[in-house]
N, C-alpha and C positions, 0 to 999 in steps of 0.2 A: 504494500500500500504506500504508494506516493505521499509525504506529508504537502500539506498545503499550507497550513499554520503551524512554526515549529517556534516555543519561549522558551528561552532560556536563561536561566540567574536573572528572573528579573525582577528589578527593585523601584521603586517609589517612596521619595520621603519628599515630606513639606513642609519644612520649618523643623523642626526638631523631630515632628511625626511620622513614622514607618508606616506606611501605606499597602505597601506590597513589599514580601518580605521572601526575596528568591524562589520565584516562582517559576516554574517549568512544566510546559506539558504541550502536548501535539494534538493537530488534526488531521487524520489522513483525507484523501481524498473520497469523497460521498458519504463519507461521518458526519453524524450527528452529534455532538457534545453538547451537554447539558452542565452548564456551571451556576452552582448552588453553595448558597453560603447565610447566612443570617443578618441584618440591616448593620450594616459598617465592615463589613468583610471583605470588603476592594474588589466586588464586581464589579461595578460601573467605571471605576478608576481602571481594571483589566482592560473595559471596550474603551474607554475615553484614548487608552494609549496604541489602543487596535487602530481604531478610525483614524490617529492623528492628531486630534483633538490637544492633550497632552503629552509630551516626552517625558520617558522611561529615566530616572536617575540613574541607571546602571544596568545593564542587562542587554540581551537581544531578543528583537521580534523580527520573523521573516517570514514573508507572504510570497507563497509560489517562488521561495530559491530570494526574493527581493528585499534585503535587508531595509526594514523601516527608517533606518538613522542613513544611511549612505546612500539608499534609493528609494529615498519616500514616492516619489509620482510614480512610479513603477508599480511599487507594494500597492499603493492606495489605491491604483486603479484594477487592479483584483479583486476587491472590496466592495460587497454592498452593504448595507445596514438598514434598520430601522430600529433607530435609539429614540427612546419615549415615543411620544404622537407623531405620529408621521406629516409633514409641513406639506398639507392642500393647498388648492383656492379654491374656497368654496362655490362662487360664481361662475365656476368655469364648470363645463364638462369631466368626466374622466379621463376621454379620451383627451381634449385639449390640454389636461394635467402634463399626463405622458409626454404628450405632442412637446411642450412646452418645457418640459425636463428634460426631452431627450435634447433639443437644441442647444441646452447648455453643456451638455460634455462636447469635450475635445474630438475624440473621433464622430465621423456621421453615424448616426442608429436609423436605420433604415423604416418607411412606413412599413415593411413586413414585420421588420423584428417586435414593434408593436401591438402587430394584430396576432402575430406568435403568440407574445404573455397573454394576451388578453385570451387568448383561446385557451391557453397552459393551465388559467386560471379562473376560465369560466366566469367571465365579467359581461361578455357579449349582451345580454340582458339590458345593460345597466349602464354601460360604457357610456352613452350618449346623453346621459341625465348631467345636468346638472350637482355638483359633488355635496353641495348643504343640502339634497333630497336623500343623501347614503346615511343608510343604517351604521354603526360605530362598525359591524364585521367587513360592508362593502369597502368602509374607510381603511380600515386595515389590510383589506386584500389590494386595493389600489396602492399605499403604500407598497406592498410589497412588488407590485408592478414596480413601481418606481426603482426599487431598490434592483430591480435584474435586470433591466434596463441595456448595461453597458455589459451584459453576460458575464457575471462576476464569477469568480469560483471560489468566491468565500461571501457566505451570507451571515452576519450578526443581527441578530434577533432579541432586543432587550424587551423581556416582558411583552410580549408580542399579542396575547391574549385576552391579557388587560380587560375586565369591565364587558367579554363578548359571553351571549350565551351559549349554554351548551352546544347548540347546533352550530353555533359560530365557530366555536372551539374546534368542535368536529372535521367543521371544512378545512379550516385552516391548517389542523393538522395532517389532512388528507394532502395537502399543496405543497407541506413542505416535506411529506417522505417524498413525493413526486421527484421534486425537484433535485433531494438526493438521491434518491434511486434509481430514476432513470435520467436526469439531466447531469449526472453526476459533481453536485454542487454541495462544497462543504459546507457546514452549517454550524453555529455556534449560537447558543440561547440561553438566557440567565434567564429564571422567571420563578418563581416562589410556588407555582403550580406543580406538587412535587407529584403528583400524579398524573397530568400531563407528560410532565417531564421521562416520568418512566413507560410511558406510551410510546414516545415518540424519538426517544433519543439512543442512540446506541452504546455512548458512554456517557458518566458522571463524573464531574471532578469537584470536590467539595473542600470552598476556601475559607479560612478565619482568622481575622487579623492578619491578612494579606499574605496567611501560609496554606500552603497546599495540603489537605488532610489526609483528603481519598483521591483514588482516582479507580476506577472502576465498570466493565463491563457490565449492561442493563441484565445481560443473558446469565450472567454467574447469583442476581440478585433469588432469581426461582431455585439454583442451586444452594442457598443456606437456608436448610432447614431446622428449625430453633424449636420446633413440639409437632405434638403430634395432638387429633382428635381422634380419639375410641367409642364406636358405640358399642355399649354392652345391654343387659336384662336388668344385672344387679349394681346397681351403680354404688350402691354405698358397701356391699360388699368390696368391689372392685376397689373403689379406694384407698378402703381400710389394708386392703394385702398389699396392694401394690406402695402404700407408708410404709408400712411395717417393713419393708422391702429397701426402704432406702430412695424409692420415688416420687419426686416433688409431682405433684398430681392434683388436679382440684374439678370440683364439675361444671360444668354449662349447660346442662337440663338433665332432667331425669334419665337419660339414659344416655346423654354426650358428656366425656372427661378429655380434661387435656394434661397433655401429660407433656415433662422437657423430660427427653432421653434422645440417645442417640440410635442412629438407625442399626447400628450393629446391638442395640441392647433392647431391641424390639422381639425377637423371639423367648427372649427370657421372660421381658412381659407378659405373651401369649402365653409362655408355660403356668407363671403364677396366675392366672385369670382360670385356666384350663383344669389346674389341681383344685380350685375352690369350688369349679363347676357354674362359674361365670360364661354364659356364652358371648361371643364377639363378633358382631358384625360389620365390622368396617373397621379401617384403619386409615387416618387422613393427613399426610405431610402437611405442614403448614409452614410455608415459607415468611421469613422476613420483608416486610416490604420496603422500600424507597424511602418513606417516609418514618418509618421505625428505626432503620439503617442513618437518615442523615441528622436526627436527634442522637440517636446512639453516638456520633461520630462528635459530635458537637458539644454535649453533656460532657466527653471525656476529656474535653479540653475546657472546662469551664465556660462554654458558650451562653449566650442570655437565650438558647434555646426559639429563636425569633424566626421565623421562613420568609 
């Protein structure tokens, strides 16, 4: 996998304050990364130094091979974003939006490549309305027009779902595996929506006080499993052996118990339940989820536990 975004040791302080505190981490090419952290944890200050916006105190960032500090117009032009609200006119069209962004970049953007996104992204509908008649989701998917515009191969995505409904949510995140799945466009997304987040993103990198905690694959997340659900007949039998046993174990209805053991120590369970004459109808792995996972992560560093 080709990296497209590659950081490294990189640092931010402002005044006395460490902001980011040697950070490193990659995006390959048509990843989705999901960067999560709790309120003052140097995301925004991450993208502010992604876009340009701010310079890095110390460190490297490199876009497509294009070091940010020695070939910023290179790097930058790899680059699309939508940091906070995405900047309309409301009076205008959507298509006139586009029309009207795309004149502003440097190279010419073709009346095709515009009716491309717009098809990409199933605006066609609505393109021609007026943009103060758009719903906040049509607002945001226009944004995102905008943003691939110059066919970026790095998309940043701050909070991108912000304030949309459910069905909003849904499309949106149907546009942006799209676009790395089969448009093959990296993509990078900070957003507090930790379940979103594990929808849609292929890794997690989780930051505090501007240090790198986790970093980790969404796919290994259904691989840690932390208890198990048993249904049995005799539930308070069941309990009582499987204590006396040495197994932290407690119930969730009359005939559901969860139990933490490990999966290698699940047949000795079945044994004890089997000698008492407990019968057992199921046995239910319960994975950790994303959001158990990025409190857990957080907690252990003395975080304000905040998403």
């Amino acid at each position: 996998m080709n990296d497209v975004l590659v950081i490294n040791n990189l640092h931010k302080k402002i005044n006395k304050n460490i902001i980011i505190d040697d950070l490193s981490f990659h995006i390959g090419k048509g990843e989705i990364l999901g960067l999560l952290g709790p309120n003052g944890a140097g995301k925004t200050t991450v993208i502010k130094m992604l876009v340009g916006l701010i310079n890095p105190t110390k460190g490297q960032i490199k876009i497509c091979g294009h070091d940010i500090k020695g070939d910023r117009d290179a790097a930058l032009a790899k680059v699309g974003a939508i940091v906070e609200n995405p900047e309309l006119y409301p009076f205008m069209s959507g298509y006139a939006n586009l029309k009207h962004f795309a004149n502003m970049h440097n190279e010419k953007i073709s009346k095709k490549s515009i009716t491309d996104i717009i098809e990409t992204l199933d605006m066609g509908s609505y393109i021609e309305k007026k943009v103060k008649t758009y719903s906040l989701g049509m607002r945001q998917r226009l944004g995102l027009a905008q943003a691939l515009l110059h066919k970026p191969e790095l998309l940043i995505l701050d909070e991108p779902t912000n304030g949309l409904d459910p069905q909003g949510i849904k499309e949106f995140r149907k546009h942006v595996q799209y676009l790395s799945s089969t448009l093959g466009i990296s993509i990078l997304i900070s957003s507090h929506m930790l379940t979103e987040i594990e929808l849609i993103c292929d890794r997690i990198a989780i930051i505090e006080k501007g240090k790198l905690l986790k970093i980790q694959n969404i796919n290994d997340l259904a691989k840690k499993v932390t208890s198990y659900h048993i249904k049995v007949d005799k539930i308070n039998e069941a309990i009582q052996a499987l204590k006396q046993n040495g197994f932290p174990v407690v119930s969730i209805s009359k005939q559901l118990l969860k139990l933490e053991a490990n999966e290698e120590e699940i047949p000795t369970v079945l044994s004890i339940l089997a000698e008492i004459s407990v019968k057992t109808y199921g046995v239910i792995p319960v994975s950790e989820s994303l959001e158990e996972q990025y409190f857990e992560t957080i907690s252990d560093v003395g975080g304000n536990q905040q998403c």
